[in-house]
C-alpha positions as CSV (number, residue, x, y, z in Angstrom):
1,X,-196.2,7.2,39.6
2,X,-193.9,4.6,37.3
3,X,-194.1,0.7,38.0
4,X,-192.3,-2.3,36.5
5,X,-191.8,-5.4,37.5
6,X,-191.1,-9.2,34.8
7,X,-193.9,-9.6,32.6
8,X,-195.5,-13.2,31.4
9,X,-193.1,-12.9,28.3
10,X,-189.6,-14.1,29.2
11,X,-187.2,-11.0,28.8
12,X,-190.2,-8.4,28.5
13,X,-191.0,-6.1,31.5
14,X,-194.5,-4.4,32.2
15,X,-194.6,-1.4,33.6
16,X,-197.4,1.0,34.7
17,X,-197.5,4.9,34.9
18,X,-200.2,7.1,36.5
19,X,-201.0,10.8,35.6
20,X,-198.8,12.9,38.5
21,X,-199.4,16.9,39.2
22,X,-200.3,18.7,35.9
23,X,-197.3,21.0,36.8
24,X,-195.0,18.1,36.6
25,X,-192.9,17.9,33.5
26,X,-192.7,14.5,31.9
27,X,-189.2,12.6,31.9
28,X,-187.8,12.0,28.7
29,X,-187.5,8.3,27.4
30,X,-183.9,7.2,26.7
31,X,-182.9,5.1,24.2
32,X,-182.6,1.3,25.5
33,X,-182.6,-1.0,22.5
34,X,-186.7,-1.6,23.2
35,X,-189.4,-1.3,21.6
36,X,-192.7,-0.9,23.4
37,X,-196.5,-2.2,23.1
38,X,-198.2,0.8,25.1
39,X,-202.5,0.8,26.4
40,X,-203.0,4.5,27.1
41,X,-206.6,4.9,28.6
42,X,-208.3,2.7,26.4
43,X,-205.4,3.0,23.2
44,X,-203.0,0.7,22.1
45,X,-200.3,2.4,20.4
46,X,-196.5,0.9,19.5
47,X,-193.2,3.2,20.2
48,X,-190.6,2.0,17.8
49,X,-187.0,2.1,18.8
50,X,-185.4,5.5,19.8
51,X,-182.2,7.0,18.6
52,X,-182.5,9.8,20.7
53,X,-184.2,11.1,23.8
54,X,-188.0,11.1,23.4
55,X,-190.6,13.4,25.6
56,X,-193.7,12.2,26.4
57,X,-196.4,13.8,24.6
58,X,-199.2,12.0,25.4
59,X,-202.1,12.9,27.7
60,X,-203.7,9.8,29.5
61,X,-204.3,9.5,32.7
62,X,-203.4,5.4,33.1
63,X,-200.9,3.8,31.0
64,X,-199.6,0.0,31.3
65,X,-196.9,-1.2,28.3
66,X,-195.1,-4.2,27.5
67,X,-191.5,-3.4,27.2
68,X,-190.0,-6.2,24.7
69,X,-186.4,-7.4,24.8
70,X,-184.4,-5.5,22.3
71,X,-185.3,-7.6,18.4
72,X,-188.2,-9.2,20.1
73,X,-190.8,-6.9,19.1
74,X,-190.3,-6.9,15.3
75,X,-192.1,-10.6,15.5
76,X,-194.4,-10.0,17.7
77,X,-195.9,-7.0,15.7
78,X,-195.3,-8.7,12.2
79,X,-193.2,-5.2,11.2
80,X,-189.6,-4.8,11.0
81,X,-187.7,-2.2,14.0
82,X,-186.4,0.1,10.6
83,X,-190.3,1.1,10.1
84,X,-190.8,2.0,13.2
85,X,-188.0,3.9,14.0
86,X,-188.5,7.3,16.2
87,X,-191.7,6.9,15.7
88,X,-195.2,6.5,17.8
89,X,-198.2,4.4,16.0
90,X,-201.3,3.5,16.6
91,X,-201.3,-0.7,17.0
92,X,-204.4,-0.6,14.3
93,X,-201.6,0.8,11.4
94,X,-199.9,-2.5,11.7
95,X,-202.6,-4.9,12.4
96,X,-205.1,-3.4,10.9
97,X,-208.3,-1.2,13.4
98,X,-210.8,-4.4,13.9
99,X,-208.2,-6.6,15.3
100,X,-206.9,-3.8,17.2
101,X,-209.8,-2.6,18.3
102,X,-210.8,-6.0,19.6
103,X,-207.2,-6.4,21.5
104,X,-207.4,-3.0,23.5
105,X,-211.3,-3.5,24.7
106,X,-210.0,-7.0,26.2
107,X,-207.4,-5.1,27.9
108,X,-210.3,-2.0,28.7
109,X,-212.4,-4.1,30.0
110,X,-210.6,-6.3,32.4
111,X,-210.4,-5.1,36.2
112,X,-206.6,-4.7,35.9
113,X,-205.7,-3.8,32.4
114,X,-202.3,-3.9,33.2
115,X,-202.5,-7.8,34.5
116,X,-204.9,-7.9,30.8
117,X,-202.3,-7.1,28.4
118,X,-199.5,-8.7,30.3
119,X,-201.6,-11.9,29.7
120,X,-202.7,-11.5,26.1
121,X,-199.6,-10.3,25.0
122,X,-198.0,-13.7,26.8
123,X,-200.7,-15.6,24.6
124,X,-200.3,-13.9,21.0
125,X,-196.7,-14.3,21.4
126,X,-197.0,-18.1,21.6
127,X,-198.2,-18.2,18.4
128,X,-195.7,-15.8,16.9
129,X,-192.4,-16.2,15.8
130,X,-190.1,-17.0,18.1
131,X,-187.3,-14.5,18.9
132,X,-183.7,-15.4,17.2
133,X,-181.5,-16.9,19.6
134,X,-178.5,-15.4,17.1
135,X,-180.1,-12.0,17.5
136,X,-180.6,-12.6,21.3
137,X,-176.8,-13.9,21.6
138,X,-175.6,-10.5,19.6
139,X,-177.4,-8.3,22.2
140,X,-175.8,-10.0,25.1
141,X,-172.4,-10.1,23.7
142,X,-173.0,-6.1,23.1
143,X,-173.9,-5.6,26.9
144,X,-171.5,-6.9,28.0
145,X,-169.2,-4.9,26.1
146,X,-167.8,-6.6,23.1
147,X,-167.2,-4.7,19.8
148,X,-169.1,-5.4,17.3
149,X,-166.3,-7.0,14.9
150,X,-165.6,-9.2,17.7
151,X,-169.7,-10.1,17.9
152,X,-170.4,-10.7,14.5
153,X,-167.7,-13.1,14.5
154,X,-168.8,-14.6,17.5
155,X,-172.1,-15.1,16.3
156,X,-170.9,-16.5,12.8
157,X,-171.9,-13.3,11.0
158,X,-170.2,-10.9,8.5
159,X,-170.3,-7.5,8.8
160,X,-172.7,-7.0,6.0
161,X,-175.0,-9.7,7.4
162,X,-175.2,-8.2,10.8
163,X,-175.9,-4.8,9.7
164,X,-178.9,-6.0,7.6
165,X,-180.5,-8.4,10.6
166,X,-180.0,-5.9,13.5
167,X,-181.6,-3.5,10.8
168,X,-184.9,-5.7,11.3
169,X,-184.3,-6.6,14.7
170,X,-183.2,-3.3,16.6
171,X,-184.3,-0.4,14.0
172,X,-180.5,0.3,13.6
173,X,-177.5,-1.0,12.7
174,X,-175.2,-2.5,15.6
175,X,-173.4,0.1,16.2
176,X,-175.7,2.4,17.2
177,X,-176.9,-0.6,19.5
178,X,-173.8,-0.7,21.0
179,X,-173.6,2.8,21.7
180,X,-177.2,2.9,23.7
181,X,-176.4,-0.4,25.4
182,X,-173.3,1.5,26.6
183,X,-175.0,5.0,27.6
184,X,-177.7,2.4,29.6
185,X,-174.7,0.8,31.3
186,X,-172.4,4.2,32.1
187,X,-176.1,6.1,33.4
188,X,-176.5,2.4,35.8
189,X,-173.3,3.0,37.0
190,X,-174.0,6.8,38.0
191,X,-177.2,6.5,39.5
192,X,-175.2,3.7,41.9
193,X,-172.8,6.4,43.0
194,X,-170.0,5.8,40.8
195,X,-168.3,8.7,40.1
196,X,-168.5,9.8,36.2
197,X,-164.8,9.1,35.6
198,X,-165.0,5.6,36.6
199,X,-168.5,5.3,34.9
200,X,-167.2,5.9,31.6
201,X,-164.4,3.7,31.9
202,X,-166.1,1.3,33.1
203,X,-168.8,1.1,30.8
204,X,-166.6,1.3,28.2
205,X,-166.2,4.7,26.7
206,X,-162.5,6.3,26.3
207,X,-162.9,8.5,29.1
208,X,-165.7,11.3,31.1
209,X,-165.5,13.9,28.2
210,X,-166.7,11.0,25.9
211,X,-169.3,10.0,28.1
212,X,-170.7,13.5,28.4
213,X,-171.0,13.7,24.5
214,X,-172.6,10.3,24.5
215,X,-175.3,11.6,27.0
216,X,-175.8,14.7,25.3
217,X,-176.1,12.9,21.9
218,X,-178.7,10.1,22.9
219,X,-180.1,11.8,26.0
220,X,-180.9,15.4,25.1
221,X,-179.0,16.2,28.6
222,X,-175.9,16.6,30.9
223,X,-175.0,13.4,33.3
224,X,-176.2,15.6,36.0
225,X,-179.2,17.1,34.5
226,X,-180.0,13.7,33.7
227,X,-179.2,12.4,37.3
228,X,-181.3,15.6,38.8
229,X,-184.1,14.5,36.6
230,X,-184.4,11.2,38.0
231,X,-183.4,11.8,42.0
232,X,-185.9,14.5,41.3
233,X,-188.5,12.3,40.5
């Protein structure tokens, strides 16, 4: 069973999943923009920034993560997005196994390790940078649909510039950004009953057939395999 709910850390969500049926087939991960901080029975491990649909391959029976707000991570973890790209690590590769070790038994030990890490991560992040406001304004101008010419210039970057920071911040460049935030906002739209047509207008792709290669490209699926897979659930 899958949980969220606002963590401690302003724009960060924490979420909880529990082991279901050993029959049941785990639901890829989409692409979001995120990156995630992730205790899996007693292991603390960081997945970087997807550019494409990623299956679960773990095997724990409890896990509670920290979702961070896209480029809010990177500071947070003292790494930049790029190196962690499509990628799954151990938390002790970037802050070395003592201080990791000591993190994840604070969060073992607790009666709710969920409630644990959404506290400590609330408390390390006081003390580490804090996130760009620039970077925060160029994923909100994104969302909400803008190209990114017209973003960069509303954030008083050049193309060049942008590229470079989101690099850091996101794991990619701003385009490919633009393109998940898009998918996320198109797949909303669907599971709300919109029909696919209107979907991918609305979200901002040139029409349905562009919004199918979209899904396939970043999702690994069809729009309604990908709806079956979550009414399913």
């Amino acid at each position: 069973m899958y949980e969220e709910r606002p963590a401690l850390l302003d724009g960060a969500v924490l979420w909880t999943r529990t082991a279901g049926p050993a029959a049941e087939t785990p639901r890829p991960v989409l692409p979001d923009g995120c990156m995630d901080l992730i205790w899996a029975d007693g292991h603390l491990l960081v997945a970087g920034p997807d550019t494409r649909a990623y299956v679960p391959e773990e095997t724990a029976d409890r896990y509670a993560g920290i979702r961070f707000a896209p480029g809010d991570a990177p500071g947070f973890l003292g790494v930049p997005a790029r190196e962690l790209r499509d990628r799954r690590v151990p938390l002790g590769a970037l802050w070395g196994e003592a201080e990791a070790r000591r993190f994840g038994e604070r969060i073992t030990d607790a009666p709710d390790p969920a409630t644990a890490l959404d506290e400590l991560v609330r408390l390390r992040a006081a003390t580490a940078p804090s996130p760009d406001p620039l970077l925060r304004a160029v994923v909100a101008g994104l969302a909400a649909g803008r190209a990114v010419a017209e973003t960069a210039d509303a954030v008083g970057l050049g193309s060049r510039q942008l590229h470079r920071r989101s690099l850091d911040a996101f794991g990619y460049g701003p385009k490919t950004l633009a393109r998940v935030l898009r998918l996320q906002r198109a797949l909303a739209l669907v599971l709300a009953g919109v029909p696919y047509a209107e979907a991918a207008l609305r979200a901002g792709c040139a029409d349905q057939a562009h919004l199918a290669r979209e899904t396939r490209a970043l999702a690994g699926t069809t729009l309604g395999g990908y709806v079956a897979s979550v009414t399913g659930a």
